[in-house]
PDB file of N, CA, C and O in Angstrom:
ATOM      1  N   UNK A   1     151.378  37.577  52.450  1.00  0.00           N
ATOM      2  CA  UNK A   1     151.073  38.542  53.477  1.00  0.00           C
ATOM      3  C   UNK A   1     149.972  39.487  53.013  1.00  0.00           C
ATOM      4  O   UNK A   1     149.040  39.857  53.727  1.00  0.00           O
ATOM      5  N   UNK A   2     150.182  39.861  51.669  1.00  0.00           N
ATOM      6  CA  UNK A   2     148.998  40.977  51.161  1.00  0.00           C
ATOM      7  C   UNK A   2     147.641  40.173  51.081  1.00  0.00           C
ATOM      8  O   UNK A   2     146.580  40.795  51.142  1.00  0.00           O
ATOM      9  N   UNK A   3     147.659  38.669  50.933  1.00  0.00           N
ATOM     10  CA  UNK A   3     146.097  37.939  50.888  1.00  0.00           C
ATOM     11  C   UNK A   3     146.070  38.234  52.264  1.00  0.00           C
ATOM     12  O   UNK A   3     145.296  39.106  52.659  1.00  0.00           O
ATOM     13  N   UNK A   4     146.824  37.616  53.078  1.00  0.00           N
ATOM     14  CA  UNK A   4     146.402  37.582  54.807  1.00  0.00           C
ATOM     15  C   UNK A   4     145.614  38.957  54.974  1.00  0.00           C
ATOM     16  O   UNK A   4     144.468  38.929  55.421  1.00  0.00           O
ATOM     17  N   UNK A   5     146.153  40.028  54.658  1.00  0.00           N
ATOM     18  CA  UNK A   5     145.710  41.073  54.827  1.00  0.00           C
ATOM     19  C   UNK A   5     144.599  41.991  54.681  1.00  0.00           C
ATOM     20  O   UNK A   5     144.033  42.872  55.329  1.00  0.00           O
ATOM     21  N   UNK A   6     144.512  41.317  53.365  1.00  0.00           N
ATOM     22  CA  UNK A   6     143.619  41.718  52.595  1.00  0.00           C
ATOM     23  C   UNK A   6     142.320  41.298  52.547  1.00  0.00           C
ATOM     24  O   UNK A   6     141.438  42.046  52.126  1.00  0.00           O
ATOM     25  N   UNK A   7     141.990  39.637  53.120  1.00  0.00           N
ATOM     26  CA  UNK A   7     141.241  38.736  53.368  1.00  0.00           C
ATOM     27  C   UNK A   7     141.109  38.045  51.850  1.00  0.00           C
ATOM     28  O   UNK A   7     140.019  37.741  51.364  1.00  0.00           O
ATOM     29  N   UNK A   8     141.944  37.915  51.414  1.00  0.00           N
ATOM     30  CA  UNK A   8     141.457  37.219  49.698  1.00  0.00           C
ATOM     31  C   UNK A   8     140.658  37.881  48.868  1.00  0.00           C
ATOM     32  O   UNK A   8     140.174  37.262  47.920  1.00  0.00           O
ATOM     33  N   UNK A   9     140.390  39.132  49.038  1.00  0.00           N
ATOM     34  CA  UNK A   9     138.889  39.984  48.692  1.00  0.00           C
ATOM     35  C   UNK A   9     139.629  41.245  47.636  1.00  0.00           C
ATOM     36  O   UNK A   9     139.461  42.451  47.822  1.00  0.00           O
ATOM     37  N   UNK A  10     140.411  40.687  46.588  1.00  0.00           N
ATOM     38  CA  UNK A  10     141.386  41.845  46.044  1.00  0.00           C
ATOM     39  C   UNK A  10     141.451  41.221  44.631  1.00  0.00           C
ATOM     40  O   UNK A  10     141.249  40.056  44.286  1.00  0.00           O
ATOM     41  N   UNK A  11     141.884  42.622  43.699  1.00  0.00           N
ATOM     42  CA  UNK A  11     142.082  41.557  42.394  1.00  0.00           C
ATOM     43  C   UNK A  11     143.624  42.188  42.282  1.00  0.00           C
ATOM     44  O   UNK A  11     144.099  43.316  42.151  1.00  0.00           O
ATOM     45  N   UNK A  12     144.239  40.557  42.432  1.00  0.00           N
ATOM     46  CA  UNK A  12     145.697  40.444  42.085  1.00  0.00           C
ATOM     47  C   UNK A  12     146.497  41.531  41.089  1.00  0.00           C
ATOM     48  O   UNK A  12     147.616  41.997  41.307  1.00  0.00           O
ATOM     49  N   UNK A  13     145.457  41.870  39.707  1.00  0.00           N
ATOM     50  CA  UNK A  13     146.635  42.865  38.976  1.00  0.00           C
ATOM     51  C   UNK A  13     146.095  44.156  39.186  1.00  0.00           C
ATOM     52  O   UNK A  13     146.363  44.859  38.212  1.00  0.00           O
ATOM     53  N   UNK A  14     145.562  44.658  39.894  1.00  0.00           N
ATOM     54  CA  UNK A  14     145.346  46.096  40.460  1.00  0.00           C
ATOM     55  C   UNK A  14     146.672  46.950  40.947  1.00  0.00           C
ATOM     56  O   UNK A  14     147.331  46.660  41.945  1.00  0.00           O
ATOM     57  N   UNK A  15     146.965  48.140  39.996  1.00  0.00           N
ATOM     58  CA  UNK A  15     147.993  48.430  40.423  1.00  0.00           C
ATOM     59  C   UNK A  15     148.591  48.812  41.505  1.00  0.00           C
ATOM     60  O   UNK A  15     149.774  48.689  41.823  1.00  0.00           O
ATOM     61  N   UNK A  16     147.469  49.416  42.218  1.00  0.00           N
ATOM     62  CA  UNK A  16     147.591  49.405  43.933  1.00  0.00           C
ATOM     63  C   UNK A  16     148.342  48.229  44.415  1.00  0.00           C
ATOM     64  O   UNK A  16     149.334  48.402  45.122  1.00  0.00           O
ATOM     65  N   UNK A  17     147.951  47.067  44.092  1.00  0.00           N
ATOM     66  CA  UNK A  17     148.174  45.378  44.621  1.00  0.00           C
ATOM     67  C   UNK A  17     149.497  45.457  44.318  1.00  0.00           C
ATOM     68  O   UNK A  17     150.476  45.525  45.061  1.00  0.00           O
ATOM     69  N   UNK A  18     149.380  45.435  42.831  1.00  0.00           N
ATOM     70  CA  UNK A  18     150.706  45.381  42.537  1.00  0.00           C
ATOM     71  C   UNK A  18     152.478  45.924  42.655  1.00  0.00           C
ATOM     72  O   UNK A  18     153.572  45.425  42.391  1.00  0.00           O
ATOM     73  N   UNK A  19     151.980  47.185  43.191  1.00  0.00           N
ATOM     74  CA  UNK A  19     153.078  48.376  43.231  1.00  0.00           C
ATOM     75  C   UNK A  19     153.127  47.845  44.964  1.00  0.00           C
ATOM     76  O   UNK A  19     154.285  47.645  45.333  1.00  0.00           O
ATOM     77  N   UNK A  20     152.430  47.684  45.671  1.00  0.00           N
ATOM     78  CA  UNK A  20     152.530  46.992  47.274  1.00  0.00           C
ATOM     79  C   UNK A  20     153.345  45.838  46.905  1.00  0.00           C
ATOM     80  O   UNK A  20     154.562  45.945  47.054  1.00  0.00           O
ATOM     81  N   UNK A  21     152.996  45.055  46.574  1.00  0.00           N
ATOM     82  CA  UNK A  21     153.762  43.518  46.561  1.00  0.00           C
ATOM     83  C   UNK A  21     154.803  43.646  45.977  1.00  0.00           C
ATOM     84  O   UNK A  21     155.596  42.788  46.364  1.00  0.00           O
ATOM     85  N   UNK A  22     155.458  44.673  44.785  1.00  0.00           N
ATOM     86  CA  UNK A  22     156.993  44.780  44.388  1.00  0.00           C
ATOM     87  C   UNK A  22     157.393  45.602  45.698  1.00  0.00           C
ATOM     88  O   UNK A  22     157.938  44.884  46.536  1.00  0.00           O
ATOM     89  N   UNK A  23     157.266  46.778  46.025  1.00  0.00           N
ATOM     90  CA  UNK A  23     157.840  47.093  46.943  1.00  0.00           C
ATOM     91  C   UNK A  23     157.838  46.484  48.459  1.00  0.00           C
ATOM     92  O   UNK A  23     158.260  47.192  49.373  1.00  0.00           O
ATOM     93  N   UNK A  24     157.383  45.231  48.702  1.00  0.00           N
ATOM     94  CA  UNK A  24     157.458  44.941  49.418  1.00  0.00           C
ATOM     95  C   UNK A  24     158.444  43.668  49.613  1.00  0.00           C
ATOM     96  O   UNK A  24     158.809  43.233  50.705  1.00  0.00           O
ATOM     97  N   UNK A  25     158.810  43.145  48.315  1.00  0.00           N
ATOM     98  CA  UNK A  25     159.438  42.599  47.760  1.00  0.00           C
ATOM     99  C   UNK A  25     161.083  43.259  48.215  1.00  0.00           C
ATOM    100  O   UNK A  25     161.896  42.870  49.053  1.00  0.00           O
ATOM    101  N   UNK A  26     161.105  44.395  47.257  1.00  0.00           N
ATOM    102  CA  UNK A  26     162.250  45.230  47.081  1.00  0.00           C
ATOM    103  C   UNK A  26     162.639  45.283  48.631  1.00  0.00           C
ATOM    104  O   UNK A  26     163.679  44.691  48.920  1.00  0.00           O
ATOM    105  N   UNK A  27     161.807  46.037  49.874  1.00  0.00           N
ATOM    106  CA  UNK A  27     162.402  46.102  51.204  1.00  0.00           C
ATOM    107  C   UNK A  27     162.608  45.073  51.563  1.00  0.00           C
ATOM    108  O   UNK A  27     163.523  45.397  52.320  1.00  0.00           O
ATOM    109  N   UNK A  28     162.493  43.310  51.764  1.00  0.00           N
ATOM    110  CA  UNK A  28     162.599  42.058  52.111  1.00  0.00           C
ATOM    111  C   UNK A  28     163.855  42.028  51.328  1.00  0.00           C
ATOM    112  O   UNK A  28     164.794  41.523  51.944  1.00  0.00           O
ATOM    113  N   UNK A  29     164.089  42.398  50.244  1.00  0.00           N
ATOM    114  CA  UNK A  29     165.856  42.017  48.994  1.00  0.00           C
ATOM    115  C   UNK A  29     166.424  42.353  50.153  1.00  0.00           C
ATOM    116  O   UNK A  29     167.009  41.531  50.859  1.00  0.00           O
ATOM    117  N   UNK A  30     166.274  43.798  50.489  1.00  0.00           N
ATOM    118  CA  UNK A  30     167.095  44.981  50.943  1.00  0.00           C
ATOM    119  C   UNK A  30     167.957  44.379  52.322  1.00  0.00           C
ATOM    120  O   UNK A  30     169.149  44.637  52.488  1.00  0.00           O
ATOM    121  N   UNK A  31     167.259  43.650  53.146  1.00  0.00           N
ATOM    122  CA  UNK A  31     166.896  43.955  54.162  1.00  0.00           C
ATOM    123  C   UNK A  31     168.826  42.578  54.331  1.00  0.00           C
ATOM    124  O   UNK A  31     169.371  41.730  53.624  1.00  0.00           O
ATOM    125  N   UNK A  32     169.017  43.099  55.432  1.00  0.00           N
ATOM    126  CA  UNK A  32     170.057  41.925  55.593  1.00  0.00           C
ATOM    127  C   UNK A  32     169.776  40.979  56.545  1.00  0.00           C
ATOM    128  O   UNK A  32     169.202  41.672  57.386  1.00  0.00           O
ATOM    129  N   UNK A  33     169.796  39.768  57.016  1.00  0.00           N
ATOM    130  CA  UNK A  33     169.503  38.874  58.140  1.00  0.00           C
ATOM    131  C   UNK A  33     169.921  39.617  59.308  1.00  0.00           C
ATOM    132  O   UNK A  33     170.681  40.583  59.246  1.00  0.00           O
ATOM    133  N   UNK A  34     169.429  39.166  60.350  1.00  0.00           N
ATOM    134  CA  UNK A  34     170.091  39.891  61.733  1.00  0.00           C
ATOM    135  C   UNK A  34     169.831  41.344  61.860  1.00  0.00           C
ATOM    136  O   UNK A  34     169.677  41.635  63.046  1.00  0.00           O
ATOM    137  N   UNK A  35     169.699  42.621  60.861  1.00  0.00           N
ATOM    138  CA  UNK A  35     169.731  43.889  60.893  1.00  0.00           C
ATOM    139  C   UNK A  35     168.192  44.279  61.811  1.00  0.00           C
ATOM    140  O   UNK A  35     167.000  43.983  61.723  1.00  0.00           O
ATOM    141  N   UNK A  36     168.612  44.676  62.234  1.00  0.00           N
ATOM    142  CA  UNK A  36     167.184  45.030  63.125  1.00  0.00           C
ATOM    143  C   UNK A  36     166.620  46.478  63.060  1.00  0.00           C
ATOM    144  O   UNK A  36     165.429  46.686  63.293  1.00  0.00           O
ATOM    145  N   UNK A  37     167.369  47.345  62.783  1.00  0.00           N
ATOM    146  CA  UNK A  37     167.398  48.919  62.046  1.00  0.00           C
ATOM    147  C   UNK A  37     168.511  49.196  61.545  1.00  0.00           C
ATOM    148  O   UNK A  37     169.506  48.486  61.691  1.00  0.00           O
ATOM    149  N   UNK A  38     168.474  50.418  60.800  1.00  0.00           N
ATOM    150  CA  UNK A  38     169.697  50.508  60.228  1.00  0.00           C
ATOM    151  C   UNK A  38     169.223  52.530  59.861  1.00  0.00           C
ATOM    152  O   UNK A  38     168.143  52.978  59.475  1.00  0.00           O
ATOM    153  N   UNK A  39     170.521  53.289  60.184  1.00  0.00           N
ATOM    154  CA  UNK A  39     170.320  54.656  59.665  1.00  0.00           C
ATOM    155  C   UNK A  39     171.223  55.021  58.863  1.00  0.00           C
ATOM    156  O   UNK A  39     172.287  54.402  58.877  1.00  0.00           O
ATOM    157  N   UNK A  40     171.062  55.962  58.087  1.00  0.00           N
ATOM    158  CA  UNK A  40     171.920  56.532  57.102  1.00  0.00           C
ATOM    159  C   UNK A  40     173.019  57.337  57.192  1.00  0.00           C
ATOM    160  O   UNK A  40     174.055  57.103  56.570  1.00  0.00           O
ATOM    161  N   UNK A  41     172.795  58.734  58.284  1.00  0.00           N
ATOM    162  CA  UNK A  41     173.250  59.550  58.379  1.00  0.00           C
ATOM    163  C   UNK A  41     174.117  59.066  59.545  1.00  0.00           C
ATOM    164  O   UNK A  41     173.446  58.618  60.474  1.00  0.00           O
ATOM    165  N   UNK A  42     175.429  59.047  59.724  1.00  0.00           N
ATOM    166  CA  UNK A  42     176.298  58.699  60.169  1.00  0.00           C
ATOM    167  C   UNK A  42     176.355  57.337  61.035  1.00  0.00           C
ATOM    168  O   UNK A  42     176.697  57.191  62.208  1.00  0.00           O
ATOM    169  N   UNK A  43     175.833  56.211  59.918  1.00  0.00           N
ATOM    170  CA  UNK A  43     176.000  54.917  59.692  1.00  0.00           C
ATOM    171  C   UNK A  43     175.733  54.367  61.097  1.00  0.00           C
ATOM    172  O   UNK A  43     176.678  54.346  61.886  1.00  0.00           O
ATOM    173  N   UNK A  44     174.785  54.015  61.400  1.00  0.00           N
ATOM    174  CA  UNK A  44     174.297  53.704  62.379  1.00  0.00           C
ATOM    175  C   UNK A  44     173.395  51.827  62.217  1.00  0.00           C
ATOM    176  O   UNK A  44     172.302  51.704  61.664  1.00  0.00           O
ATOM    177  N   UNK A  45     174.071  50.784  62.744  1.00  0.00           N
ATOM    178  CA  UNK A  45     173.100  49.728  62.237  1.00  0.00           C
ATOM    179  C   UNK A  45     172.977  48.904  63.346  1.00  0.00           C
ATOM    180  O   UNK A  45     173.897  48.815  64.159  1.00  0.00           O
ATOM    181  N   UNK A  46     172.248  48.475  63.430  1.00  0.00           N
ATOM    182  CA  UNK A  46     171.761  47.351  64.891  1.00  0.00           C
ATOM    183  C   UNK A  46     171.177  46.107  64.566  1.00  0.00           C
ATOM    184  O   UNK A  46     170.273  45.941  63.747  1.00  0.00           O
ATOM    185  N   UNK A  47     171.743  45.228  65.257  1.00  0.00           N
ATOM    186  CA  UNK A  47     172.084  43.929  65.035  1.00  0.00           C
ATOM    187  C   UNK A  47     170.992  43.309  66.370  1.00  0.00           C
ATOM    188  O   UNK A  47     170.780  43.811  67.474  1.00  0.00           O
ATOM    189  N   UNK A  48     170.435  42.040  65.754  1.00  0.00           N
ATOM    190  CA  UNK A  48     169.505  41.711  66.926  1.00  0.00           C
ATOM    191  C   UNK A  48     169.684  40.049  66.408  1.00  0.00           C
ATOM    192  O   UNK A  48     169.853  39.659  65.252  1.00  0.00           O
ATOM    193  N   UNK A  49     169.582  39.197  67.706  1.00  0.00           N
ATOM    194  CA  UNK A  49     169.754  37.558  67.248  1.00  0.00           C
ATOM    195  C   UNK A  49     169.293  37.194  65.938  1.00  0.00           C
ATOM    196  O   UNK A  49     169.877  36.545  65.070  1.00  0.00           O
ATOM    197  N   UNK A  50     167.950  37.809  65.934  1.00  0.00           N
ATOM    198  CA  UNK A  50     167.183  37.114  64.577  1.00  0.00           C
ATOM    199  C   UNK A  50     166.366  38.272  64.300  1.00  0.00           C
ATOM    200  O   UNK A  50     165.808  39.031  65.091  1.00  0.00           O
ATOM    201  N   UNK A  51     166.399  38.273  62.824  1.00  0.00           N
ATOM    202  CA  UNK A  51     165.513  39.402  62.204  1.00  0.00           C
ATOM    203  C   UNK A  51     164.320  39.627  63.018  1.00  0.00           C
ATOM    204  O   UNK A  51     163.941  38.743  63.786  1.00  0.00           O
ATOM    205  N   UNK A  52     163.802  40.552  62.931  1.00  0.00           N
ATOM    206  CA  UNK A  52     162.226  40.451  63.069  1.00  0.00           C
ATOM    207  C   UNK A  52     161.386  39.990  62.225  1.00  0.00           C
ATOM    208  O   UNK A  52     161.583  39.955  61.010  1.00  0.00           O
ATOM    209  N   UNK A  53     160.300  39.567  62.848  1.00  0.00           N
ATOM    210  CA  UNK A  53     159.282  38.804  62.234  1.00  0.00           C
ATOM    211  C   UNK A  53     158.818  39.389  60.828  1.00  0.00           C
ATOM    212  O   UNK A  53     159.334  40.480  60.585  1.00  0.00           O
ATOM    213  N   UNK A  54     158.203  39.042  60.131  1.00  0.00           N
ATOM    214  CA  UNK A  54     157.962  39.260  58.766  1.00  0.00           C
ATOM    215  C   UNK A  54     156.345  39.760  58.839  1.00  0.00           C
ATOM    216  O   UNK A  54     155.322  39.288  59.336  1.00  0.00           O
ATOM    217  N   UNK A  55     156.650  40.853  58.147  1.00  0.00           N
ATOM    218  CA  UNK A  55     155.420  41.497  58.446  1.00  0.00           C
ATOM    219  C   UNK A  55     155.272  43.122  57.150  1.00  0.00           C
ATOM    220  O   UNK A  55     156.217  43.581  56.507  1.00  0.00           O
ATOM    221  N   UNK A  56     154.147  43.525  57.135  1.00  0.00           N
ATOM    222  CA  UNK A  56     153.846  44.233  55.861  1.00  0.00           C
ATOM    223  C   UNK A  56     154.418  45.636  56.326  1.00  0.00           C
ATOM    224  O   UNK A  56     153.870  46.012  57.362  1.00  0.00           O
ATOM    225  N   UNK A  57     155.067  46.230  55.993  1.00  0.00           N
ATOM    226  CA  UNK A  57     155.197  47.937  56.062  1.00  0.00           C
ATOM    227  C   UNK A  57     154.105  48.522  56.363  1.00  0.00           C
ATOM    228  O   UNK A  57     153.013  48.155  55.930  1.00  0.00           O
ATOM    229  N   UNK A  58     154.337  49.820  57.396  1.00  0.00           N
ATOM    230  CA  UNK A  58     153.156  50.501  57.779  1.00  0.00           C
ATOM    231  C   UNK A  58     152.930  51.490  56.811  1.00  0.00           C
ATOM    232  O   UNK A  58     151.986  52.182  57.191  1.00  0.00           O
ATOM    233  N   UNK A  59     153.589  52.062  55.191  1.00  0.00           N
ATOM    234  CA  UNK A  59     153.253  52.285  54.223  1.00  0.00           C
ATOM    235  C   UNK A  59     152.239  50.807  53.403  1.00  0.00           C
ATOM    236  O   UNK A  59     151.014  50.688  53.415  1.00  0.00           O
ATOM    237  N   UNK A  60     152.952  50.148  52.958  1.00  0.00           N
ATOM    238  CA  UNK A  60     151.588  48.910  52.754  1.00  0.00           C
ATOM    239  C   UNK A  60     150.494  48.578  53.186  1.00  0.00           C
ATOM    240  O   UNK A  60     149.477  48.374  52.523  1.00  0.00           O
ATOM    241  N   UNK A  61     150.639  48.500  54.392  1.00  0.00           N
ATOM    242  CA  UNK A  61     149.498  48.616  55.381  1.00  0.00           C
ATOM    243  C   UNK A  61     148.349  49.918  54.890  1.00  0.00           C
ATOM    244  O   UNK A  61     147.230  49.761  54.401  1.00  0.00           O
ATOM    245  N   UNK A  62     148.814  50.764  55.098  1.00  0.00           N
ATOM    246  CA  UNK A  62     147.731  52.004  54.596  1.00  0.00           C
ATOM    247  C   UNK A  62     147.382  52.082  53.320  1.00  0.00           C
ATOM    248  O   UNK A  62     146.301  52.595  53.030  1.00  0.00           O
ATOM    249  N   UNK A  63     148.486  51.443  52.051  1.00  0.00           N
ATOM    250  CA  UNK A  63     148.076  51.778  50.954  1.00  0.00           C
ATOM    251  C   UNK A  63     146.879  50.081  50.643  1.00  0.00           C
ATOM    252  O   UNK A  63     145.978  49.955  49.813  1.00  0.00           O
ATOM    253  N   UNK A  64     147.248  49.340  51.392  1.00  0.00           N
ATOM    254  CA  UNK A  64     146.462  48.215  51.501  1.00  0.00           C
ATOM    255  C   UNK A  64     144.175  48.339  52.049  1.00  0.00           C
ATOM    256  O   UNK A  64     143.207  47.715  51.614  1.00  0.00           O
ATOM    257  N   UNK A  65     144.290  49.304  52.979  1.00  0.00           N
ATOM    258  CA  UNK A  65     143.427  49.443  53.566  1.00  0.00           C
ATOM    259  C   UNK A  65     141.871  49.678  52.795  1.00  0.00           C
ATOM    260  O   UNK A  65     140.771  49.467  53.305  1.00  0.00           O
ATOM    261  N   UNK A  66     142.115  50.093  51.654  1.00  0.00           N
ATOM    262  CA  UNK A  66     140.924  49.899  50.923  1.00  0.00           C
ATOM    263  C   UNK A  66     140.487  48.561  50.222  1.00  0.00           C
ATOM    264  O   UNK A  66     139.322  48.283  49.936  1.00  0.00           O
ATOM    265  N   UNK A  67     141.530  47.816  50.001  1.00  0.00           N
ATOM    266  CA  UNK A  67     140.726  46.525  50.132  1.00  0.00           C
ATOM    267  C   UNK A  67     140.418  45.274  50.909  1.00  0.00           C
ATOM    268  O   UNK A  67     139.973  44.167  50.603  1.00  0.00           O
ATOM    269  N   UNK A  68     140.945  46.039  52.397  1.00  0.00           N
ATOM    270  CA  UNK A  68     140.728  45.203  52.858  1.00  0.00           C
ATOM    271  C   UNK A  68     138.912  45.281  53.753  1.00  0.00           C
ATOM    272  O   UNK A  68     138.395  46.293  54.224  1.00  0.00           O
ATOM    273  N   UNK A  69     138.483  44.247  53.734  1.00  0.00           N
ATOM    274  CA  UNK A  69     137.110  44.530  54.000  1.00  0.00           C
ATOM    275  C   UNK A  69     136.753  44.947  55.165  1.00  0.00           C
ATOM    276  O   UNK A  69     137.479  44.945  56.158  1.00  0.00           O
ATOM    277  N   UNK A  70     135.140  45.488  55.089  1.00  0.00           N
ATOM    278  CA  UNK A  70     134.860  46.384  56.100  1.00  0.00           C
ATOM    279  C   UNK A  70     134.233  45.985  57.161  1.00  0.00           C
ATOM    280  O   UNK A  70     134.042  44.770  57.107  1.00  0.00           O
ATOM    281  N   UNK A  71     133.785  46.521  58.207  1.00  0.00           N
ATOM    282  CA  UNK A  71     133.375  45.825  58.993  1.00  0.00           C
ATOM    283  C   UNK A  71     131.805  46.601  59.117  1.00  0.00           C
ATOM    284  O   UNK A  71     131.518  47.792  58.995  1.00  0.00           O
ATOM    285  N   UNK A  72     131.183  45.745  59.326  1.00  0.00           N
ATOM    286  CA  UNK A  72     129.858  45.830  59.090  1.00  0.00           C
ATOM    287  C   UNK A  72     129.057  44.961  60.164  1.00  0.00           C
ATOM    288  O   UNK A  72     129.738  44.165  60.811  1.00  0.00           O
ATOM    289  N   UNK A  73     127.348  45.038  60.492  1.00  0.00           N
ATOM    290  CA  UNK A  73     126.710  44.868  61.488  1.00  0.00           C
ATOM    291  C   UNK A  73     125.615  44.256  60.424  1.00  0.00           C
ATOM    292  O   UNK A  73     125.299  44.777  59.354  1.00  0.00           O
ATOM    293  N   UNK A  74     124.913  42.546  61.188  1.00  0.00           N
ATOM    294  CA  UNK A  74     123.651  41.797  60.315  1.00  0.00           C
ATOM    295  C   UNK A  74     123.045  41.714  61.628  1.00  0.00           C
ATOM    296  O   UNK A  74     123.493  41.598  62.769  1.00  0.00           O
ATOM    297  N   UNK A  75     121.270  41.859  60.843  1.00  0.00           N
ATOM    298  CA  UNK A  75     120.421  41.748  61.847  1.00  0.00           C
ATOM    299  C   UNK A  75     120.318  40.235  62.221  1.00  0.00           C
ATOM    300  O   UNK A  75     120.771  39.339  61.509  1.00  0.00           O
ATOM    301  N   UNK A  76     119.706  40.049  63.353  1.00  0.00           N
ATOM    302  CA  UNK A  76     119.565  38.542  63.995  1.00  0.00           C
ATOM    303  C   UNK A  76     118.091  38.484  63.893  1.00  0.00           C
ATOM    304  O   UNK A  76     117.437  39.503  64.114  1.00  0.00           O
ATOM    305  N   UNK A  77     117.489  37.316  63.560  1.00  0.00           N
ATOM    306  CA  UNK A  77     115.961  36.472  63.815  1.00  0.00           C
ATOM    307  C   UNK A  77     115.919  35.483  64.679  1.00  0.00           C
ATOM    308  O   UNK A  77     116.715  34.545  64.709  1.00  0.00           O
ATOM    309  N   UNK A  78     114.721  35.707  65.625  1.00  0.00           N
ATOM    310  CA  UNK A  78     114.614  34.369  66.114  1.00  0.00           C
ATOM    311  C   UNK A  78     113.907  33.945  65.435  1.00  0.00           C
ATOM    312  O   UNK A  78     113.150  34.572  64.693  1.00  0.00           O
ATOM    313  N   UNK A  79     114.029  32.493  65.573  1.00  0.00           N
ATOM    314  CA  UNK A  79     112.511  31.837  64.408  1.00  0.00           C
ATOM    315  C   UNK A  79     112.292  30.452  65.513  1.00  0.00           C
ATOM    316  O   UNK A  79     113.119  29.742  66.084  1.00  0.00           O
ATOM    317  N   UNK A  80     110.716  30.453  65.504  1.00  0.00           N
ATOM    318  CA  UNK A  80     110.610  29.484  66.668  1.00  0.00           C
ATOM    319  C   UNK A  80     110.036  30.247  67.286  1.00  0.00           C
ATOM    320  O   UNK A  80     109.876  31.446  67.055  1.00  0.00           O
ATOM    321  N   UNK A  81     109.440  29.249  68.654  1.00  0.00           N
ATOM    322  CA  UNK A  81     108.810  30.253  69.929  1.00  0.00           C
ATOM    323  C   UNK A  81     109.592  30.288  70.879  1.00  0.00           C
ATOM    324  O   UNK A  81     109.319  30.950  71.880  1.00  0.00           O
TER     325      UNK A  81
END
């Protein structure tokens, strides 16, 4: 998910990279099949057919955003008449 993200354009032992991909790790352990949210304060958990889709934290996501590449504008030529 962090290549998808990232576009392949990252170096793997960067601790940024790295501290994303364990903790992203750690919330996927965490996470139970079926749980669809879950709260703390007077135990609150919700159950849905099938997990949700698999997808990066919107903490990852932001701490991800610097390598993922930028978007940028190339000039065009015609060549020919």
């Amino acid at each position: 998910m962090v290549q998808d993200y990232c576009g392949g354009r990252y170096d793997e032992d960067a601790p940024g990279i790295r501290a994303v991909i364990c903790s992203e790790v750690i919330r996927w352990l965490a996470m139970q099949p079926g749980v669809l949210s879950e709260r703390t304060g007077d135990v609150e958990v919700t159950y849905g057919a099938a997990a949700s889709a698999q997808a990066l934290s919107p903490a990852s996501r932001a701490a991800l955003k610097r390598y993922r590449p930028k978007l940028g504008s190339i000039s065009l030529t015609r060549w020919g008449p």
